[in-house]
C-alpha positions as CSV (number, residue, x, y, z in Angstrom):
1,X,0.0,0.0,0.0
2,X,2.9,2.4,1.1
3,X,4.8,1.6,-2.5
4,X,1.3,3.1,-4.3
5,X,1.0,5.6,-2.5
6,X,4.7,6.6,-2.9
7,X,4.1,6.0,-6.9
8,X,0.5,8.2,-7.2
9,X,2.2,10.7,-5.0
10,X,5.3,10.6,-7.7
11,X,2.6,10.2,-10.4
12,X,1.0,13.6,-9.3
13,X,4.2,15.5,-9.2
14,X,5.6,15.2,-12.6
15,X,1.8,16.1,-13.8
16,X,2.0,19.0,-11.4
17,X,5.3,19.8,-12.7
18,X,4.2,19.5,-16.6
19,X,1.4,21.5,-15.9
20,X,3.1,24.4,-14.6
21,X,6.6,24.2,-15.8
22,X,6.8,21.7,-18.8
23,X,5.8,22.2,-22.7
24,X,2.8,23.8,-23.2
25,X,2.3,24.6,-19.6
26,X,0.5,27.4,-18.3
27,X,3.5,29.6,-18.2
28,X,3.8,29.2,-21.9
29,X,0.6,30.0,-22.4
30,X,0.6,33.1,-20.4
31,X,3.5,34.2,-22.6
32,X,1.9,33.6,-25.6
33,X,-1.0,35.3,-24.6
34,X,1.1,38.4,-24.0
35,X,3.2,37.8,-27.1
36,X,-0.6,38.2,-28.9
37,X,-1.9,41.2,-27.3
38,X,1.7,43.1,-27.8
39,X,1.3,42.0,-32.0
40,X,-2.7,43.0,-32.0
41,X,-1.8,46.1,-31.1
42,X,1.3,45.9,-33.7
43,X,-1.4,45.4,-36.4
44,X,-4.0,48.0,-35.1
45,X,-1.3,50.6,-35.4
46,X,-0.2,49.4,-39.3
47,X,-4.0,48.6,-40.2
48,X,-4.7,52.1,-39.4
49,X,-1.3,53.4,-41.1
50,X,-2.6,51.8,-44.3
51,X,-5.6,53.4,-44.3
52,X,-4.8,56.7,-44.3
53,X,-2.4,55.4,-47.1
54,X,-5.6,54.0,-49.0
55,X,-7.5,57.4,-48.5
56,X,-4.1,59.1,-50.0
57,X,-3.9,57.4,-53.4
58,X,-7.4,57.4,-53.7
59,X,-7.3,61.1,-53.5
60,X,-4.1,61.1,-55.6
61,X,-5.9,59.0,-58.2
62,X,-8.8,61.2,-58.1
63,X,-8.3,64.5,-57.6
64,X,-5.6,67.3,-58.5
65,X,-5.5,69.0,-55.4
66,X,-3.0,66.8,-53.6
67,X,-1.2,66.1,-56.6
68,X,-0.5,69.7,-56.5
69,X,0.3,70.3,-52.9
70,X,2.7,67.3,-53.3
71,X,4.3,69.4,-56.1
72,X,4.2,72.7,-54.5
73,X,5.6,71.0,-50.8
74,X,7.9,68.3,-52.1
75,X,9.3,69.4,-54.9
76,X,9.4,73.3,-54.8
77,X,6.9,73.9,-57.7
78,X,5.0,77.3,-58.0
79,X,1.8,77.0,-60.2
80,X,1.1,79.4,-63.5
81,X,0.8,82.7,-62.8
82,X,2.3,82.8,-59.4
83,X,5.0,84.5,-58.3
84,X,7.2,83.1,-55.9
85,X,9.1,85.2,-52.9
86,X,11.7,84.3,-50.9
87,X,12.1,85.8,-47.3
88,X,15.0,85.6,-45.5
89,X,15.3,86.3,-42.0
């Protein structure tokens, strides 16, 4: 009777020990769980990047008006029948 006890009691520690501590234990899956949340967050942040890029082309493929500010900002361009001043400090 002693030696089963001894070998449940042994029995119940390594599945104790796997649960908690072994592969695909509870601490694993706590990590996970963390890796998850920390990369849904990740993809929020480029979901909502890539739709203000999808509103952009749209607008670039649409529409003049931000083709022209990209010229005027980006490249320097003045439009016909401006005139362009420079002041210096």
């Amino acid at each position: 009777m002693r030696i089963l006890c001894a070998c449940l009691a042994c029995f119940l520690l390594l599945i104790q020990f796997r649960l908690w501590l072994g592969e695909g234990s509870i601490r694993t899956l706590n990590l996970v769980n963390e890796e998850l949340a920390v990369q849904q967050d990740f993809n929020e942040k480029l979901k909502e990047r890539n739709r203000f890029l999808e509103v952009e082309v749209v607008d670039l493929k649409t529409g003049t008006e931000a083709i022209e500010e990209k010229a005027r900002f980006e490249l320097g361009m003045i439009g016909e029948g401006e005139t362009f001043y420079l002041m210096v400090d």
